[in-house]
Backbone bond lengths (Angstrom), bond angles and torsions (degrees), N, CA, C in turn:
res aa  C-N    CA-C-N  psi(-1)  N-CA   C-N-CA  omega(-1)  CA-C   N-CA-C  phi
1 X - - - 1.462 - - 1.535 111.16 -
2 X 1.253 103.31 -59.35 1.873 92.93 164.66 1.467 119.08 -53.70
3 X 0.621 168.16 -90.86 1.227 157.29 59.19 1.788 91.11 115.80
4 X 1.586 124.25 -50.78 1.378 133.50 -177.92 1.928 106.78 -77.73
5 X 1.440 92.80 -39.44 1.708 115.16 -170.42 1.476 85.76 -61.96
6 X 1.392 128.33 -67.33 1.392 154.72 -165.83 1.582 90.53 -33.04
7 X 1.307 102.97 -81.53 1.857 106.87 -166.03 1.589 97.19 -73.32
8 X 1.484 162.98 -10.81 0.913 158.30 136.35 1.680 104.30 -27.21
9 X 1.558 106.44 -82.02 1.081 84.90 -177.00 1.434 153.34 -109.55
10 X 1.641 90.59 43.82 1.634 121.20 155.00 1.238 110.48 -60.38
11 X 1.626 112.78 -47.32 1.212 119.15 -147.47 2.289 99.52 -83.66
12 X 1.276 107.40 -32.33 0.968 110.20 154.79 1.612 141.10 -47.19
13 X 1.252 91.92 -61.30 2.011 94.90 -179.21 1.709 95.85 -106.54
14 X 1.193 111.70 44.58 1.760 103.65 164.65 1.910 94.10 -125.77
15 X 1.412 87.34 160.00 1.574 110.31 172.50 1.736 107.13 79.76
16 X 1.461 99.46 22.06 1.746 82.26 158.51 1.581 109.64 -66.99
17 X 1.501 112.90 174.58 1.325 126.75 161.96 1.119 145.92 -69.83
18 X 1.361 157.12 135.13 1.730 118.68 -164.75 1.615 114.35 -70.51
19 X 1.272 104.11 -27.13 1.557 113.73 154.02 1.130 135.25 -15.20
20 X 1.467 117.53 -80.88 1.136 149.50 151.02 1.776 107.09 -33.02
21 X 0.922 99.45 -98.87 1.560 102.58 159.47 1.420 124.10 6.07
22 X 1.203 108.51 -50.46 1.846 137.67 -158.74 1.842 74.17 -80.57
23 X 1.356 83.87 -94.58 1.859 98.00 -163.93 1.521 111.55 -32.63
24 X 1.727 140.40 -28.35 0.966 142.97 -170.51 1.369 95.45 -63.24
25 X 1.330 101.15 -65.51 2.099 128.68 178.19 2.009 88.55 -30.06
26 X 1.147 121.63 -61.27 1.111 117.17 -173.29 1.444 131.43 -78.16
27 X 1.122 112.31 -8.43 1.431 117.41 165.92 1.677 109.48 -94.87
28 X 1.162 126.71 -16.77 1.673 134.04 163.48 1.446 88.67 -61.34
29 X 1.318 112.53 -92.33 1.407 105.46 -147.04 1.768 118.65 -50.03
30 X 1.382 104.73 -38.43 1.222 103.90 -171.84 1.970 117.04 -72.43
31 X 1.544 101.26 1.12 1.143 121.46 176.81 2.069 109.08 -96.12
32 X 1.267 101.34 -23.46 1.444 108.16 167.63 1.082 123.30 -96.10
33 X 1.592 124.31 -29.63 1.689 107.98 142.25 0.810 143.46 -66.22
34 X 1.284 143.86 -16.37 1.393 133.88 131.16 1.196 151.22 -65.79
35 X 1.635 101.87 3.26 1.416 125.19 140.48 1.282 120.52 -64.34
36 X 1.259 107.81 -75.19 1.308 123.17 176.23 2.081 126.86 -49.94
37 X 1.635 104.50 -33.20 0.968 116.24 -178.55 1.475 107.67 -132.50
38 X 1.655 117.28 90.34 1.447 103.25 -166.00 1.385 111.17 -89.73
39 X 1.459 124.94 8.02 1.684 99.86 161.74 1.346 109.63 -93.95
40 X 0.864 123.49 -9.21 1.804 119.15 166.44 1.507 105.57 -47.55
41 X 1.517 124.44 -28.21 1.640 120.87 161.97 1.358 115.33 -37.93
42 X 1.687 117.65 -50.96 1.225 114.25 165.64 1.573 126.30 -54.91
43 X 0.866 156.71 -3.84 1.203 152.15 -163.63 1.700 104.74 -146.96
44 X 1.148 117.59 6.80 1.866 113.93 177.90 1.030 96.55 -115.62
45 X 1.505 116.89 -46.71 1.537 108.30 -136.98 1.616 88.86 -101.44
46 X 1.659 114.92 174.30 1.531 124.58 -178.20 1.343 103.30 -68.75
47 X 1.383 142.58 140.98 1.261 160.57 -178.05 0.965 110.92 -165.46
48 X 1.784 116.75 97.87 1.419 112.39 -166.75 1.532 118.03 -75.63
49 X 1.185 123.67 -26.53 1.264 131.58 -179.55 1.674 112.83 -58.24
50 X 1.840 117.23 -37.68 0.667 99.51 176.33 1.958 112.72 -121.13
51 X 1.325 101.76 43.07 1.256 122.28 157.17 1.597 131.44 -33.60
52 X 1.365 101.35 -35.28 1.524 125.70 -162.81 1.814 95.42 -121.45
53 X 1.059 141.90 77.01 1.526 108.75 49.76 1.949 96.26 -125.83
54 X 1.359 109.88 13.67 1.458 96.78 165.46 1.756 128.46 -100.06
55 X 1.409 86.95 73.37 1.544 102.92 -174.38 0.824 120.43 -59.68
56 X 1.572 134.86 -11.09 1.638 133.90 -162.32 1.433 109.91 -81.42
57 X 2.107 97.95 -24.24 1.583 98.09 178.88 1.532 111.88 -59.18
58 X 1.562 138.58 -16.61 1.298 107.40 163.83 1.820 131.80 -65.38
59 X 1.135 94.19 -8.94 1.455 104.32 172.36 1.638 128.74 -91.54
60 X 1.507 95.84 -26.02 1.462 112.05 -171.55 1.462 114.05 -85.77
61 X 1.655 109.22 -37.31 1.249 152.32 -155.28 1.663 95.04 -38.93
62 X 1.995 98.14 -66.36 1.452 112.40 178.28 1.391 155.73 -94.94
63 X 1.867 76.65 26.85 1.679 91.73 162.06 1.788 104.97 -118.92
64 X 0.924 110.96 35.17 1.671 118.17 179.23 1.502 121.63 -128.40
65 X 1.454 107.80 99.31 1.312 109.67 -174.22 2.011 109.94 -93.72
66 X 0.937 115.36 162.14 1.745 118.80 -166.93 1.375 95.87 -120.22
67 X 1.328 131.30 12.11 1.609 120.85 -170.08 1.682 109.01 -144.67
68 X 1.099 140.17 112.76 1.427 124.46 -173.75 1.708 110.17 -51.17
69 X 1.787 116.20 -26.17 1.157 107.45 -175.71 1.346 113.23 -70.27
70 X 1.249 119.05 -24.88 1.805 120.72 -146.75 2.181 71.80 -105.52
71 X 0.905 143.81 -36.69 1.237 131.13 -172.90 2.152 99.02 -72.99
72 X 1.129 118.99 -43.09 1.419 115.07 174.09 1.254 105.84 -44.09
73 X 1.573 105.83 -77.96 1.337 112.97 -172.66 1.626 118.98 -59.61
74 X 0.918 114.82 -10.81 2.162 116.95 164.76 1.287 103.83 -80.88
75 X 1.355 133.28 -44.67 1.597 131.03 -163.54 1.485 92.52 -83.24
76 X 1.281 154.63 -36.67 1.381 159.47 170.42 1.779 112.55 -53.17
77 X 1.519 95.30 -47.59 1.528 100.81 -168.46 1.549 103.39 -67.10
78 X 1.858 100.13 -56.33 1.762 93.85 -179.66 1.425 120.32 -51.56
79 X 1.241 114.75 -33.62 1.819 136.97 -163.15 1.888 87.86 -62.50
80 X 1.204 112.23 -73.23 1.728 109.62 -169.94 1.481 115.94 -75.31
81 X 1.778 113.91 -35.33 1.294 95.58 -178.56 1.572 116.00 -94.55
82 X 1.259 121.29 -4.49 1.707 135.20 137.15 1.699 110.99 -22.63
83 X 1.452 87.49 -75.54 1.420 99.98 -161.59 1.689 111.12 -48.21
84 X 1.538 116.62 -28.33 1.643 137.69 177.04 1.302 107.97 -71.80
85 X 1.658 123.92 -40.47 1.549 143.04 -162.98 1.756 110.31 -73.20
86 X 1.443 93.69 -64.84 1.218 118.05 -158.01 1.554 105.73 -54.12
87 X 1.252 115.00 -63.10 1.821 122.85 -176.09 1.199 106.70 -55.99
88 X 1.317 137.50 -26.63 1.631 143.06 -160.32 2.249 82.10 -87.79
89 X 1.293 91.50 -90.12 1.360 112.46 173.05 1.962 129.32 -9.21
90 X 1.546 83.75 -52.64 1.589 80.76 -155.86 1.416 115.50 109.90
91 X 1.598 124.50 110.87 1.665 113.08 165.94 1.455 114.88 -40.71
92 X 1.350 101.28 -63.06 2.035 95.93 -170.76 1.563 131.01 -50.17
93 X 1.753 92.51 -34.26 1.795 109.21 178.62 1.658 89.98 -82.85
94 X 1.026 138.39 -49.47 1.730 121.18 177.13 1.168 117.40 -63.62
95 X 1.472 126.01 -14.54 1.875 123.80 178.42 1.881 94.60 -75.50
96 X 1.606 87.07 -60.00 1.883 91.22 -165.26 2.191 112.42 -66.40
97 X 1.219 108.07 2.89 1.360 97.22 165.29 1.510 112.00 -101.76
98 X 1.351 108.77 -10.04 1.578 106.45 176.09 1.476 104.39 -64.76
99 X 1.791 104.25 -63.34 1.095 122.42 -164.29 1.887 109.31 -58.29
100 X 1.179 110.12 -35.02 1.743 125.58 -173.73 1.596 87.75 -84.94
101 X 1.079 151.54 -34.79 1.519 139.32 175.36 1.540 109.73 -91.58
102 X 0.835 122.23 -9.67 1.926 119.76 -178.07 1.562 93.29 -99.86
103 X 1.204 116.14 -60.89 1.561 119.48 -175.88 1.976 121.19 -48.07
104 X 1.901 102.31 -39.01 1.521 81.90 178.32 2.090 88.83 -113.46
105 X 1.124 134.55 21.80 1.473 124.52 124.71 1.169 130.42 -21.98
106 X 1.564 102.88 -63.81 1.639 124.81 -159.97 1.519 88.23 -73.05
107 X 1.460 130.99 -48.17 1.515 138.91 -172.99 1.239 93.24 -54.92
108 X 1.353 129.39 -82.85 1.411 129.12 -144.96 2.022 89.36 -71.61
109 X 1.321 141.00 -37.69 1.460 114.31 169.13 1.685 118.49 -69.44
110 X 1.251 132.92 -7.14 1.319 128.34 156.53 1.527 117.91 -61.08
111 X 1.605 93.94 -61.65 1.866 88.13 -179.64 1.337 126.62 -69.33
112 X 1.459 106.10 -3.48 1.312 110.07 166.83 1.430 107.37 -88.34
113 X 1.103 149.74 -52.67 1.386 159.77 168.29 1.988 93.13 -19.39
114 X 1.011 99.71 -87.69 1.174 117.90 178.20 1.374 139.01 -47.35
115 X 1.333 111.81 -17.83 1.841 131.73 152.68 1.726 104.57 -87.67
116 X 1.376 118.79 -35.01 1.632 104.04 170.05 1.889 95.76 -76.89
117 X 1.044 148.19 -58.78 1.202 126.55 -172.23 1.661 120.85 -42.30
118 X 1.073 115.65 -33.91 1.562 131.78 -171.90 2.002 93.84 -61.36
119 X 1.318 90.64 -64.63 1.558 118.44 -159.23 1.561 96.84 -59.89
120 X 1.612 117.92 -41.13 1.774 115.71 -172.51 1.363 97.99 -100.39
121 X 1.499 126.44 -34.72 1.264 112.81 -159.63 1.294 122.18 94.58
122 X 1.313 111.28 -20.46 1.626 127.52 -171.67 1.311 112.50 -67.52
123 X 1.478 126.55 132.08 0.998 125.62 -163.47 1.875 106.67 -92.22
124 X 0.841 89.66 0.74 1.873 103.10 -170.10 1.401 114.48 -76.66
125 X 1.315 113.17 -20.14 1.633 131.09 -179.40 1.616 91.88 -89.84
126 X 0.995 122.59 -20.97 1.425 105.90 178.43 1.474 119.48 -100.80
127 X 1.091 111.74 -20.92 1.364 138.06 167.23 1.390 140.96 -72.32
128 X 1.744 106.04 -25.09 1.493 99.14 -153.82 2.185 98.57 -110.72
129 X 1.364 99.12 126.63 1.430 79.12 -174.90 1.180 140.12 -84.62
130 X 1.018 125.87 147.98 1.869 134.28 -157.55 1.172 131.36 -121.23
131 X 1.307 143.39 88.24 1.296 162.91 -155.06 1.352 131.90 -124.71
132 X 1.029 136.86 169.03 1.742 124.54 163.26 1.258 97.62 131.08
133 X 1.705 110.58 166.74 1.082 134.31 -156.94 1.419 110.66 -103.77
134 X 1.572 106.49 -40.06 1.491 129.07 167.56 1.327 116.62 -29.81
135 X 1.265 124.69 -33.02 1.853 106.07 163.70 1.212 108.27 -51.51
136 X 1.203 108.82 -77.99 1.564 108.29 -176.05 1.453 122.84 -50.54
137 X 0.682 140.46 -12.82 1.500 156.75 175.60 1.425 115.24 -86.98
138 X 1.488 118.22 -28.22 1.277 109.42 155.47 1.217 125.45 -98.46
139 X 1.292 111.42 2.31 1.720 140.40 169.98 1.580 95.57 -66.08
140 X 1.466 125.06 -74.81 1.378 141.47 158.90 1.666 107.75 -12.67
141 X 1.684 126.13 -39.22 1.373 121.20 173.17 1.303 103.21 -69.60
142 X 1.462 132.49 -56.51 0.816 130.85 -173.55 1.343 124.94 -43.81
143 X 0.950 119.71 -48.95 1.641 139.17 166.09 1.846 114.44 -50.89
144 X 1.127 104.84 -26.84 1.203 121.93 175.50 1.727 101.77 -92.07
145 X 0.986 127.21 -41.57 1.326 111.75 -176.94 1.589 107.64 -86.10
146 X 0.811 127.82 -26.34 1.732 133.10 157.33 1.533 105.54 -46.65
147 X 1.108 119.85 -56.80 1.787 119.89 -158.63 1.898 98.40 -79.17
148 X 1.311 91.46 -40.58 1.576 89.19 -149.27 1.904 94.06 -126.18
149 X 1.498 119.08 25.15 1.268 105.88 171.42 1.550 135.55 -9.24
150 X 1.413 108.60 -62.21 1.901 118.37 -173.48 1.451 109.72 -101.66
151 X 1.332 111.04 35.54 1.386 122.31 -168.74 2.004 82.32 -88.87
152 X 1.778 107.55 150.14 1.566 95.59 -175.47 1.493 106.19 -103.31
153 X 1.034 168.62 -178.62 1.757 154.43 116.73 1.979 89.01 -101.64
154 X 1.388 96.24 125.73 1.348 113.41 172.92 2.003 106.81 -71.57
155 X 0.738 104.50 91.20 1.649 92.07 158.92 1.824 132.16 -67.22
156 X 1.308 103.97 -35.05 1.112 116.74 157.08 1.740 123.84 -168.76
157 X 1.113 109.06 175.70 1.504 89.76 -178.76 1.658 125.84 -43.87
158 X 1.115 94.63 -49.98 1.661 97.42 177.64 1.581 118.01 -64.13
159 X 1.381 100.54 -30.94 1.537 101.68 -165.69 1.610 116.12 -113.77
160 X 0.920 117.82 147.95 1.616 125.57 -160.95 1.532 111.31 -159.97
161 X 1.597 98.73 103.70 1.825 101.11 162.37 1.297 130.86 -103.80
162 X 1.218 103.49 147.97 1.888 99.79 -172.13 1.605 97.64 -106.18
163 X 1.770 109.54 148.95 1.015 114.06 -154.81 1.235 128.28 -72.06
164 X 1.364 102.99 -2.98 1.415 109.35 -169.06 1.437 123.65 -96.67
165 X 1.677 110.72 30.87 1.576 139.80 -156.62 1.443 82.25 -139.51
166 X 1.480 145.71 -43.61 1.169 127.81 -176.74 1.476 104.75 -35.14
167 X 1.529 142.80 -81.58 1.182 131.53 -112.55 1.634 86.76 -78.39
168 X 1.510 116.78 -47.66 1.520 118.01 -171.96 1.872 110.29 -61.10
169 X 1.101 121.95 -22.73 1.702 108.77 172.95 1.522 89.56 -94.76
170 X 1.485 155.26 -65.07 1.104 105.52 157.38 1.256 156.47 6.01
171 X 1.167 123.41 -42.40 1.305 135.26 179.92 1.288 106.83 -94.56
172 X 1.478 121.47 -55.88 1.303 127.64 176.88 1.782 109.88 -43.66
173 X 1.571 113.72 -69.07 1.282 117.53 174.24 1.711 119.93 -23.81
174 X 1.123 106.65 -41.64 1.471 116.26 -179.74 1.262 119.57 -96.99
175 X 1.198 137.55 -15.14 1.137 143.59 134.90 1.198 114.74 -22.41
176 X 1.587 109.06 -88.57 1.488 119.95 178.10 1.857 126.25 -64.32
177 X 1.594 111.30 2.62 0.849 133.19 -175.42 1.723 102.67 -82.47
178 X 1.113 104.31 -61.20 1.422 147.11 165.23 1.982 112.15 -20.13
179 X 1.402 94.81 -47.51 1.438 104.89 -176.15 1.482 111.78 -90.60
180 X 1.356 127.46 17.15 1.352 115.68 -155.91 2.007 83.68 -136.14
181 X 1.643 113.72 -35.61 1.570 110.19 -150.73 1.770 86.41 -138.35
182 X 1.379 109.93 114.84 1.312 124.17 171.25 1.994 120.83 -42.93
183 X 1.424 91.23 -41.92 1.474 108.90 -176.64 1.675 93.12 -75.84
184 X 1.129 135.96 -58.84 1.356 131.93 -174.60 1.734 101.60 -62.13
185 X 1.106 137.08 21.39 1.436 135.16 -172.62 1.731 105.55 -122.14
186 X 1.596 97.60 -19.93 1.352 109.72 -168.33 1.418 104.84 -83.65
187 X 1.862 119.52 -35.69 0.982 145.27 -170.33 2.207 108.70 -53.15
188 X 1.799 81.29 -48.62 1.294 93.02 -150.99 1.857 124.10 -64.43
189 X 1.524 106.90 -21.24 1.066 121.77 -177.98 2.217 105.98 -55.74
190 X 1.437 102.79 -47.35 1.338 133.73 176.48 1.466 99.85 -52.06
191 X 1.547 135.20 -41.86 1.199 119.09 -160.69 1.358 100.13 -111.08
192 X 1.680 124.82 -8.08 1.319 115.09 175.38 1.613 102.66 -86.76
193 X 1.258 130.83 -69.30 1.472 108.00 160.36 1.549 144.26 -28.25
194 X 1.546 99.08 -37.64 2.024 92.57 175.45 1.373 100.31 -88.99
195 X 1.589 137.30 8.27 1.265 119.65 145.38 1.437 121.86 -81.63
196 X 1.329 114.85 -28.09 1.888 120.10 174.26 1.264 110.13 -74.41
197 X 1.523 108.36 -41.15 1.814 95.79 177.62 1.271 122.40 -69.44
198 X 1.179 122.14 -5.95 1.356 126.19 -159.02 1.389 97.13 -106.39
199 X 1.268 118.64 -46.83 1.667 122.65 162.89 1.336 125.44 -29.44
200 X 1.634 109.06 -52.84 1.408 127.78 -148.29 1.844 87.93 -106.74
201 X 0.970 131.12 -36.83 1.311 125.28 128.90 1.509 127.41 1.97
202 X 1.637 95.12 -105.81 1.399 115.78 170.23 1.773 116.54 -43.65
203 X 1.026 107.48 -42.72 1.342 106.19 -167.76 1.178 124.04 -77.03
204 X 1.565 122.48 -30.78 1.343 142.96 -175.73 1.800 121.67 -118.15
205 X 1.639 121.44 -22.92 1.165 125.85 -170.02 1.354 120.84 -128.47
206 X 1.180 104.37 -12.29 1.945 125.50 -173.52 1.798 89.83 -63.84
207 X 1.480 121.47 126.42 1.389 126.24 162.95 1.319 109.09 -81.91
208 X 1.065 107.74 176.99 1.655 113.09 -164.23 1.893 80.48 -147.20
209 X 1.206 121.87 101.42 1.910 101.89 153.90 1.713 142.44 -52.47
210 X 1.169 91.71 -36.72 1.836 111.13 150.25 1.045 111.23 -17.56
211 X 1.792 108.60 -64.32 1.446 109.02 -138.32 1.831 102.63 -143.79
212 X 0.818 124.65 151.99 1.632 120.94 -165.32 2.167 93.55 -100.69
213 X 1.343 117.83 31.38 1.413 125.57 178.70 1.784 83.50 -105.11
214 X 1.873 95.23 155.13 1.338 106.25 174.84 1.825 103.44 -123.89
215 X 1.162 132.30 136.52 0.947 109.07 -173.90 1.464 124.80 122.80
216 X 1.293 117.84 161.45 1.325 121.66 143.05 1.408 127.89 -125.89
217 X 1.334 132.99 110.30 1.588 125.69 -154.25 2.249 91.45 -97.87
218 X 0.982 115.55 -0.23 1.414 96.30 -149.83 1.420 102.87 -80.46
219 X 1.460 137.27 156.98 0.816 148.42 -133.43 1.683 98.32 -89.45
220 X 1.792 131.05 -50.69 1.165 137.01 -177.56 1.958 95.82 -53.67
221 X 0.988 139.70 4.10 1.125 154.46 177.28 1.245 133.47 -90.80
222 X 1.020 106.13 -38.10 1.717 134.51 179.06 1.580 101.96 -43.81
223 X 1.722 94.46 152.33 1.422 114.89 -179.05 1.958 104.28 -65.38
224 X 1.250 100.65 -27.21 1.558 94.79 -168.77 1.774 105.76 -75.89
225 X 1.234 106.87 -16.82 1.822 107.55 -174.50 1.195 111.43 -45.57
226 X 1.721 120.51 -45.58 0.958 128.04 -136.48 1.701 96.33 -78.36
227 X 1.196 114.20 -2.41 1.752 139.79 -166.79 1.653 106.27 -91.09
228 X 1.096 116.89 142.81 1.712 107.78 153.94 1.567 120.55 -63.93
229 X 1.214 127.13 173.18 1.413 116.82 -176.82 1.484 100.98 -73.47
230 X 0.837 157.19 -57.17 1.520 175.30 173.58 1.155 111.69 -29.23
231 X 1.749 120.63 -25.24 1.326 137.53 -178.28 1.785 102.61 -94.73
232 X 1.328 100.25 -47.12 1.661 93.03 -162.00 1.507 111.61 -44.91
């Protein structure tokens, strides 16, 4: 029986990418300095107020997690849904959509930060710092519902979702998550953009080497999918 457990779960946590790998390595550490060194929060993580002149935090912003849980669960998510991404993808086209979806993420949650401060006055949008991996990671659904749309994950016998509903209950979950826990409100701005950038991304700028087309124009693709029929 060990021995079954044993190659089970080889067969589980083997065949990440060295890729993957890399970026995991980088979301640890940069998750232990700011454990370890908590004003380095100031200078990694997004802080819109002080955005100007430490601009790099839109870049830095989203490989820096503030929680050992939300850093587990980011190094896990890239690690398995990497390992699905990457071979379809291409290493170089899977480095530059991380980097091209985390980078204008961090953009579109600044200018949002900063039009709700205007609009409330609240000084907390300017203040509170904002980081994580989770754009991209719900970017990563997206990518999954593109490749593998009618792919099923059994939830239980009765119940069965196809993948290409992840990114939108995703979204929903946190939504309604959102209204109950201040910290889950902070989250949410991050996961409604790294699902649009990643879309508008995929849909219009993603290269293909194959083929000199950019994009995906096809219709199972469309901005309205992500909708029930009843919604579009």
């Amino acid at each position: 029986m060990s021995s079954r457990l044993a190659t089970g779960g080889t067969s589980v946590f083997s065949g990440f990418t060295r890729l993957c790998k890399g970026l995991a390595v980088v979301l640890v550490v940069g998750s232990v300095i700011v454990q370890t060194f908590p004003p380095a929060v100031t200078y990694l993580t997004l802080i819109p107020a002080r955005t100007i002149p430490f601009a790099w935090n839109l870049i830095t912003a989203g490989y820096i997690e503030q929680s050992l849980v939300a850093m587990v669960a980011s190094t896990f998510g890239l690690l398995f849904i990497g390992r699905l991404l990457e071979p379809i993808w291409g290493s170089k086209e899977f480095l530059k959509f991380i980097v091209v979806v985390n980078f204008l993420t961090s953009v579109c949650v600044f200018v949002t930060a900063i039009a709700f401060y205007y609009i409330t006055r609240q000084e907390s949008y300017l203040y509170t710092p904002l980081s994580g991996f989770h754009g991209v990671l719900s970017g990563f659904l997206v990518g999954i519902k593109q490749i593998l749309p009618d792919q099923e994950l059994s939830m239980s016998p009765q119940l069965k979702l196809k993948t290409k509903w992840m990114p939108s209950l995703l979204l929903l979950l946190a939504i309604v998550i959102s209204f109950f826990t201040a910290e889950a409100a902070s989250y949410l701005p991050t996961f409604i953009f790294g699902t649009y950038v990643s879309w508008i991304y995929l849909r219009y700028l993603q290269s293909h080497p194959e083929t000199t087309l950019r994009g995906d124009p096809s219709d199972e693709f469309a901005f309205s999918t992500f909708f029930p029929s009843f919604l579009r």
